[in-house]
Structures are given as C-alpha cells and as structure tokens.
C-alpha positions in Angstrom: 14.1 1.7 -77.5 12.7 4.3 -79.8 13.0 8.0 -78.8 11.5 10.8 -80.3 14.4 11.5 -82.4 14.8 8.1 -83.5 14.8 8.0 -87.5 11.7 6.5 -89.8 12.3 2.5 -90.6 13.2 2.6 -94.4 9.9 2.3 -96.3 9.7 0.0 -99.3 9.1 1.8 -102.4 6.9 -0.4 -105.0 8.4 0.7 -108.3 7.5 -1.9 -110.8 10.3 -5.2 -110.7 11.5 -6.4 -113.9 9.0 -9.0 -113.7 6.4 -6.5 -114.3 7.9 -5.3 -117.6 9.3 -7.9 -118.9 7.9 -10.5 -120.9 10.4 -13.7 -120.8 10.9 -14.5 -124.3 8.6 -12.1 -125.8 9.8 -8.6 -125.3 8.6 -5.5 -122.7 4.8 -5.4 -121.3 2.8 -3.2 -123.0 -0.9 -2.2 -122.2 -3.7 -3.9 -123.7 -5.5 -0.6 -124.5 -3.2 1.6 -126.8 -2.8 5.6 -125.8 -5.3 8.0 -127.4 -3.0 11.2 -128.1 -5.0 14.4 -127.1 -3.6 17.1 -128.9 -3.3 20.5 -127.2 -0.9 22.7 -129.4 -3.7 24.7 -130.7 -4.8 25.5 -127.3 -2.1 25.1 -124.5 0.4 25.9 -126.7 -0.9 28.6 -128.8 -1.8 30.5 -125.5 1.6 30.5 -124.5 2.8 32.3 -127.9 4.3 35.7 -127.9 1.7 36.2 -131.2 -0.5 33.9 -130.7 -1.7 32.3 -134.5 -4.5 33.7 -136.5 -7.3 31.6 -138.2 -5.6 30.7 -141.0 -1.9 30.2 -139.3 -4.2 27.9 -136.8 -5.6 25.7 -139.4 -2.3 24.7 -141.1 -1.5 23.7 -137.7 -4.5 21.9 -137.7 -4.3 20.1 -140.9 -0.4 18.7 -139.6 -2.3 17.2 -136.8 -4.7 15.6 -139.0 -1.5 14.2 -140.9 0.0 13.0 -138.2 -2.8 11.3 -137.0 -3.8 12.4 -133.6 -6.8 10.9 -132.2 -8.1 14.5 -130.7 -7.6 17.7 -130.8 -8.2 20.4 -128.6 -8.5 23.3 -130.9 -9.1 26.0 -128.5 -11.0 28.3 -126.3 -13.9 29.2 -127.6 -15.4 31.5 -124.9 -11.7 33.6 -124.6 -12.7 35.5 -127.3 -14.7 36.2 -130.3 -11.4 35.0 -132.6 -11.0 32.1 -130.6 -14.9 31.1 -131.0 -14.9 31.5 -134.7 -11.2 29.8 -135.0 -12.9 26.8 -133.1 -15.8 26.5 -135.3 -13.9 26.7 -138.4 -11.7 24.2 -137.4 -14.1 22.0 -136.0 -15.9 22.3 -139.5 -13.1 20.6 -141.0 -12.5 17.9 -138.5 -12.2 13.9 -139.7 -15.0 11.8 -139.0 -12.3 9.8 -137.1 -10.8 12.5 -134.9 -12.3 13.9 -131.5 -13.3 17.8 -131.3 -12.4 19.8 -128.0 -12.7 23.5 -126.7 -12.0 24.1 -123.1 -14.2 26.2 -120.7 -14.3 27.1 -117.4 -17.1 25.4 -114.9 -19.3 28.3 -115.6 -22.8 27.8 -117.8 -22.5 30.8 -120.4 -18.5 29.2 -121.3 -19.7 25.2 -121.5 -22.5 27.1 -123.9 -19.9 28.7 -126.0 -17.7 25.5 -126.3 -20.8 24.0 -127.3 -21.6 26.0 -130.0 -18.4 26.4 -131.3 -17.5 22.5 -131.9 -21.0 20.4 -132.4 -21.1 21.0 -135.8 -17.5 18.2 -135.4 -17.7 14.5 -136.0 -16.9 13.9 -132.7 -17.5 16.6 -130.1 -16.2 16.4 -126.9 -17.0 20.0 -124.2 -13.8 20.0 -121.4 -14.4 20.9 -118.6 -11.4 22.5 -116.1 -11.5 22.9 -112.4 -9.4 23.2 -109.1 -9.6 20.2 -107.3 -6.3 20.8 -105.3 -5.8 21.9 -100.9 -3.9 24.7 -102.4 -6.0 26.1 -105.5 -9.7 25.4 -103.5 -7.9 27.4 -100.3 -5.6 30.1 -101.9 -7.7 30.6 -105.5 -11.3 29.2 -105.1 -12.4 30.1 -101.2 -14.9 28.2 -101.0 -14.9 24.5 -99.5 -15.0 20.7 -100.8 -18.6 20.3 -100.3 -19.2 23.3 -103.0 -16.1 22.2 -104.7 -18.0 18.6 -105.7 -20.8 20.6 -106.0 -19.6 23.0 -108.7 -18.0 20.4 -110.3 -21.5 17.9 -110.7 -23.4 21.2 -111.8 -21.2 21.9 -114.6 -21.1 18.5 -115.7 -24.0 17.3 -116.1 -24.8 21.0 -117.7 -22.6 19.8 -120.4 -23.9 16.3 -120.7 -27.6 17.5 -121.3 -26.1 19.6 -124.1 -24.1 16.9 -125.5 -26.5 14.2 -125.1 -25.8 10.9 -126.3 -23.7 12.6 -129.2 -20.9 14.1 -127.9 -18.3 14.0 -125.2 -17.7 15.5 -122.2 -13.8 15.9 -120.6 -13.5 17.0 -117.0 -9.9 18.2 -115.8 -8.9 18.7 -112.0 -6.8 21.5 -112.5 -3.7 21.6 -110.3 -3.9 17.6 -109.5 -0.4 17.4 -109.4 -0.3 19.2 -106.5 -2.8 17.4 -104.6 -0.8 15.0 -102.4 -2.4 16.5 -99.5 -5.8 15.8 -100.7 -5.7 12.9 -102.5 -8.6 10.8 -101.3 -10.4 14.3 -102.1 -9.3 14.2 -105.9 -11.1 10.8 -106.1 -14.1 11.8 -105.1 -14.1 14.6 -107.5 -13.6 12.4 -110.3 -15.6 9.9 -109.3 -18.5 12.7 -109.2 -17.5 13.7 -112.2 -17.9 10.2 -114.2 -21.4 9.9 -112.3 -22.3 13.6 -113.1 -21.6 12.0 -117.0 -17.5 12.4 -117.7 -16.6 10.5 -120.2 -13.4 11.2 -120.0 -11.6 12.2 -116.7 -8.0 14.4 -117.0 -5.2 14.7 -114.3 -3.0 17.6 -114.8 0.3 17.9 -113.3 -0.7 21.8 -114.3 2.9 22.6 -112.5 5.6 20.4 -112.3 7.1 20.3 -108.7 8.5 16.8 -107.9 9.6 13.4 -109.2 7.9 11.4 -111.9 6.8 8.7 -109.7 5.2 11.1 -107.5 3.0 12.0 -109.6 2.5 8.5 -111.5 2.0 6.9 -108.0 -0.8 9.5 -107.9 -2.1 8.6 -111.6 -2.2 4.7 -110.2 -3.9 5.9 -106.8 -7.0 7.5 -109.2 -7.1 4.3 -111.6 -7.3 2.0 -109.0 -10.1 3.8 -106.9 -12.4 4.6 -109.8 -14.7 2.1 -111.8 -12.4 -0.4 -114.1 -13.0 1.2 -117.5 -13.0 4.8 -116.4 -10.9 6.4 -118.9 -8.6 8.4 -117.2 -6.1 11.2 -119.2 -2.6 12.8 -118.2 -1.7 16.3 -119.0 1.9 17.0 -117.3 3.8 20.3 -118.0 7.1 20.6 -118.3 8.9 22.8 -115.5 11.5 20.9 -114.2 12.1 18.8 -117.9 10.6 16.1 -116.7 7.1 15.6 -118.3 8.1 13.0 -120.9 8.7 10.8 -118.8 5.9 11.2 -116.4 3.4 11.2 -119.3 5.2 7.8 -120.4 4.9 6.1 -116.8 1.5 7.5 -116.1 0.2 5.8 -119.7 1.5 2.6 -117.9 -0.1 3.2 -114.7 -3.5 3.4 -116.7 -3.9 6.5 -118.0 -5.0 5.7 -121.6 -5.2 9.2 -122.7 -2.2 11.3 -123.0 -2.4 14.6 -123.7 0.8 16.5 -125.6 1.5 19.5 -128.0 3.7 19.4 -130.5 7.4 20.7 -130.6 6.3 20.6 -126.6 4.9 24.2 -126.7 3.0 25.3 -123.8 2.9 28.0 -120.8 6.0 28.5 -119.4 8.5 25.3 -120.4 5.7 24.2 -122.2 3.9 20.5 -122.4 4.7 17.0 -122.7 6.3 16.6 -126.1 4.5 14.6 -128.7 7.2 13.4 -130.7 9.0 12.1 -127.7 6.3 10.7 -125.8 5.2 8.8 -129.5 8.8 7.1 -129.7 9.6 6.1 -126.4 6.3 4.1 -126.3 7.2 3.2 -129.5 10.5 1.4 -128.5 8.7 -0.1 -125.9 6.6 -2.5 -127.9 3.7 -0.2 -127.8 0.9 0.6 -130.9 1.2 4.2 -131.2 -1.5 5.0 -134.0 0.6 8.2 -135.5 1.9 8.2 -138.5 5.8 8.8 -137.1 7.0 9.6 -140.6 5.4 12.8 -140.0 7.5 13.9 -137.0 10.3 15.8 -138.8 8.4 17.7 -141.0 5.6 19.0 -138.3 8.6 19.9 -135.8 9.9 22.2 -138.6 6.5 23.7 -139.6 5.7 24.6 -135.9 8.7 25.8 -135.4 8.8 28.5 -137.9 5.4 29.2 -136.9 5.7 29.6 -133.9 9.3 31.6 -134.3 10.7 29.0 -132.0 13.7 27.7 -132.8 14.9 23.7 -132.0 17.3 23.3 -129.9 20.6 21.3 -131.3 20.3 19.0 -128.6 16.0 18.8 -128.8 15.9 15.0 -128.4 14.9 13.2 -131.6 14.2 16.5 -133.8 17.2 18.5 -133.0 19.7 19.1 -135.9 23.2 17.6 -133.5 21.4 14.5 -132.1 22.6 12.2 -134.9 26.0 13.5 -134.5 28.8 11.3 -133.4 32.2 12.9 -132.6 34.3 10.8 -130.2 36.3 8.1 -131.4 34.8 5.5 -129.0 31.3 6.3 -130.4 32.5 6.7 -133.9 33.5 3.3 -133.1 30.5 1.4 -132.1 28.7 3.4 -134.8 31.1 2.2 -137.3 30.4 -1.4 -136.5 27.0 -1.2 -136.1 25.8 1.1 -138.9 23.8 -1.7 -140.4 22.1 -3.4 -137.6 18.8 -2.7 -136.4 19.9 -1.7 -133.0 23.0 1.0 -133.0 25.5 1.3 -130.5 24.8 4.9 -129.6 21.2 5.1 -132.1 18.1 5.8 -130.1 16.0 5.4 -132.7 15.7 5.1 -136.6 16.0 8.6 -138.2 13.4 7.1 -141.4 11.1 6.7 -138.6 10.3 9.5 -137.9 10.9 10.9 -141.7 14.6 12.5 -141.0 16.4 12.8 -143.6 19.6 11.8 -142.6 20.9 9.2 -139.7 24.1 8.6 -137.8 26.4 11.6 -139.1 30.2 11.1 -138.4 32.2 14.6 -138.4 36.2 14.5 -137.5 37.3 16.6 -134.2 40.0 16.2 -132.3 38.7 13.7 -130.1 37.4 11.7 -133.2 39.4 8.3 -134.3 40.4 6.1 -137.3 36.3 5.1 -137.8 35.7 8.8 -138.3 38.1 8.9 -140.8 37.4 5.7 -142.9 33.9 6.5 -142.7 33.7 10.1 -143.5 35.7 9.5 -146.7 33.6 6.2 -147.5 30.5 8.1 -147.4 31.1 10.3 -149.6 32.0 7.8 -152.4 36.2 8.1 -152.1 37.9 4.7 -151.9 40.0 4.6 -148.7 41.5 1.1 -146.7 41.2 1.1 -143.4 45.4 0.6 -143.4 45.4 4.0 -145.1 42.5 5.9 -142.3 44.5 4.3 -139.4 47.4 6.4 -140.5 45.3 9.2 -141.1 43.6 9.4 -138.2 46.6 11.5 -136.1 47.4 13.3 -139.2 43.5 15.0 -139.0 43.7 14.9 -135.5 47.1 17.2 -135.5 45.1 19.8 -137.9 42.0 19.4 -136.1 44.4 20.5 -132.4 45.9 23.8 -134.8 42.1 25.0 -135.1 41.2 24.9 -131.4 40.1 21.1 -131.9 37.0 21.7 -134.2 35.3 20.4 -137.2 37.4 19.5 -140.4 35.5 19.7 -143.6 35.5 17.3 -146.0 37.9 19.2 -148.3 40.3 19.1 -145.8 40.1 15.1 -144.8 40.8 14.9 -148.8 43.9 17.2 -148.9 45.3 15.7 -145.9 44.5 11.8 -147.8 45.7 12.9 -151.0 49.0 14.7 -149.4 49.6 10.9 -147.0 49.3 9.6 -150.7 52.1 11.8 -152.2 54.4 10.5 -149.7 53.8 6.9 -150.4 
C-alpha cells in the first residue's frame, strides 16, 4: 500500500543504447545532414572583452574565420553602436559568396532596421532575431504575458522577412530556452510562430548553463520532434558549469543542425561553446565537419593574443601540456603506440589540427625506462633499450634530488654518458 511518503517508482531514462550509435561493422552513427558552424566570436565573444576590438582588430578576426571555413558568421551588433554598425557593414562587405552574414537585434523595429542595413550589402544575409521565451525571463524581465509574448515575437519576424524578402535570412533566438523546463510546450509554440511568421532558422540558447547536458539536449529533441521535419533548428550553449561542449555535441545529434560556437570559447562570463573542440569531437565521431582543421592552432593563438587571453596548459586540444606524457605507464603505451593511428593516451592527431608537435615525452620522477629510450631517440642519440632500462633509476634518483621535476635533455646525456664511463 502506497502512503504519501512512499518514494517515486524509478523512471526509465531514454539515453540513446548502443544500438543507436553504433553501426555493426561500419563505425558510429552520424547524421545525414552535416553541422553548419555559426560563428559568434565577433559578437558573443567580443562583447565579453575587457577592450572590446576595433574595426580593424575585428576584421583580422574575421578573415581567420573565413580561413577556417565557417559556414556563418555573426559579425556583430549593429544597432549597439555607431562602431558596431560601421564594423558590421565593413565586414559584411568583405564576406564570401559562400558564407552567411548575421547582426543581432533586439525584437524592436528601428534595431531589425539597423541590422538590415548594416549586412544586405553580404552574399548571404541573414537578420537574428533574440527574445525571452522562458517562465522566468517573460515573468521577472518582460512583464507582459504569453499571448503578447507570441505576439511580439510574430511582429518582429515577419518585420524582418518583408525586409529580407526572398534574399536573405531571418534567425529567431528564444533567449533563455535553457531555462524553460517549466514552459516547455510554451517554447514550441514560440518557434513554431516563428517559422510560420518566416524563420528560417530557429536558435535554442542554453543562454545560462544550470543543469546536466541531457537536460537540455532532451529539450533540443522535445523542439525537433514537435516542429515541421526540416525546420532547421540551432544550439547556442554557454559555458558556466564547463559543460557546453558536450551539450552542443549531443544537441547536434538530437537534430540541431546548426551549432553555434566562438572561437578559443570566448563569450560572457565562462564564455561559449568552443569551436575547436566541438569540430574534433564530431570529428572522431565519423562526422563531415566542413572546417578546414589545419587551421585550429594557428587561430587559437591569434585570438588569444588578441584578445590578451591567455590558453590554459590544460585547454583541451590547444593547450601547450596536453600532448605531454609524464608517467611511466603512459610513457609506456605511448612508446608502443607512437606509430599507429590510434594512440594509447592520443585523443587526436596533433597535424590535424596544424600543431606543430605531437606526443612529447619529458622525464620526472614518476617517468620510466620508455621516457628514457625515447627522449634520447628523439633527439637523434643512439641508446639500446638494455642501456635506458638501466638508466631509468639513475634519472629517476636526480629527478627525486630536485623535488621530482623535469630533467633537461643535457642532463639525460650526462647521466648516459657518465653510465657509459663505468662500463
């Protein structure tokens, strides 16, 4: 007999089964349509700067992108200010035929106008629209109710479609979706006014991050499934609790087929989704991503000094420690599996992504014989492994009078050469 204090019957959670992702004999699941990369850097993420870029900081930014290959690029604000207006017209002056053209404005007439005027003279124009569609936001920010919400939002819209007409795009975002659980049937009905209103393109922000990945993709899935097949639906996660890689990654597999990332992950307060690692890890997973990944190192380095930003070590993929292997364990496995195209402890190929240097071995004290046969190999000094074995404890013995850090190469020599004297 239940009572009122009786616990909930476990639920069953419908994460994806193997069957899903897998392909037997053929490799992981992929998609049919590949992800269009949105790129907000210029906007999301030069907002967030301490000095935000000038025009011509902006367009080397902008001429990276282009390099790298992005399919779109939001290059600003146009109706923040008069810099911002003439940066987004410049910029969309020098656009690709190929690439896609945004500036963001608010769901107000004299801002669509701006945006408008800013980027038509692009290839490929596309006017974003951004609006609360959460409980919360239309509650606590907006004060007004769902009725004038969808109103406001079909106004706005189909103000920007007459502008665009049959040449341009139109974007509309539900600012604060992410936090929408409460409200969720409402979200769809926003979109789906939107895409009738004439969206092209439909975005779902996780504007802050709060919870779980599969919160939000669960959400993502929720939208896809309840609007038209074909809508084209876009992510834009942020990245407060580190998580938004891996939400943009799920979501792009829950449907979305437009992701939207910055590069070096720059953005308001811990920034956006991360291009670079959003591009790799669909990458391993048997995806198309249309970037040209040999770009990746250098762009992380150009933004960063830009931006006065500095990598982390540890950044995955671009930060200067990730390729470092100082255990003897891993030293091990990287030893034996240096020339394979799967590594024991290699996450990915550092010419992919134009590094210039892969797997680097360095000698600690928690480093083994590997470290040492490999080290000295490297850098073009015979060695047998007989002679590294015995070695090995003789580095590690120097490396534990140090404090346990670092020997240079110099001193792997003098310690080989001094072994040698005794023999």
């Amino acid at each position: 007999m239940e009572t009122e204090n009786s616990p909930e019957p476990p639920r069953t959670l419908s994460f994806p089964t193997i069957q899903d992702i897998l392909i037997p004999g053929r490799g992981l699941r992929a998609p049919e349509v590949p992800p269009f990369f949105m790129d907000v850097t210029l906007r999301d993420g030069n907002q967030a700067l301490r000095k935000p870029w000038n025009l011509n900081e902006k367009e080397v930014i902008f001429k990276q992108l282009v390099k790298l290959g992005v399919q779109g690029i939001e290059v600003g604000f146009a109706s923040a200010s008069h810099q911002d207006f003439e940066a987004c017209s410049y910029l969309a002056s020098l656009a690709p035929e190929s690439v896609v053209i945004s500036s963001l404005s608010r769901a107000v007439e004299k801002e669509i106008d701006l945006s408008w005027e800013a980027i038509r003279r692009a290839p490929r124009p596309r006017i974003h629209i951004v609006y609360p569609i959460s409980d919360f936001a239309i509650k606590n920010v907006l004060g007004i109710s769902e009725d004038k919400v969808i109103e406001n939002i079909e106004r706005s819209v189909s103000y920007a479609r007459k502008l665009a007409g049959n040449f341009a795009e139109v974007q509309f975002s539900g600012e604060h979706f992410g936090d929408a659980l409460d409200n969720l049937e409402f979200t769809v009905k926003a979109f789906q006014a939107a895409l009738e209103a004439g969206a092209d393109v439909v975005n779902l922000p996780n504007t802050v991050e709060r919870y779980r990945p599969y919160l939000f993709v669960a959400m993502v899935r929720k939208v896809v499934e309840s609007l038209p097949k074909g809508s084209r639906i876009s992510v834009h996660t942020h990245n407060d609790l580190g998580m938004a890689t891996a939400t943009t990654v799920e979501s792009y597999f829950a449907g979305a087929v437009q992701l939207e990332t910055a590069l070096n992950g720059l953005g308001e307060r811990a920034g956006n989704t991360n291009t670079y690692e959003v591009a790799i890890a669909l990458h391993n997973c048997g995806v198309p991503v249309n970037l040209n990944l040999k770009e990746i190192y250098e762009t992380s380095r150009i933004v960063s000094k830009m931006s006065n930003i500095p990598i982390s070590e540890k950044a995955p993929l671009i930060g200067e420690d990730v390729v470092a292997h100082r255990s003897g364990i891993h030293q091990d496995g990287v030893s034996k599996t240096k020339n394979l195209r799967k590594g024991a402890y290699r996450a990915f190929d550092a010419n992919l992504i134009g590094r210039p240097e892969g797997d680097r071995i360095s000698f600690t004290s928690q480093s083994g014989k590997s470290a040492a046969y490999e080290i000295l190999v490297e850098s073009g000094i015979e060695v047998t492994k007989e002679e590294a074995m015995r070695l090995q404890p003789i580095l590690k013995t120097r490396s534990e009078s140090v404090g346990g850090g670092e020997l240079s190469l110099n001193e792997i020599v003098e310690e080989l050469k001094n072994l040698r004297l005794l023999d």
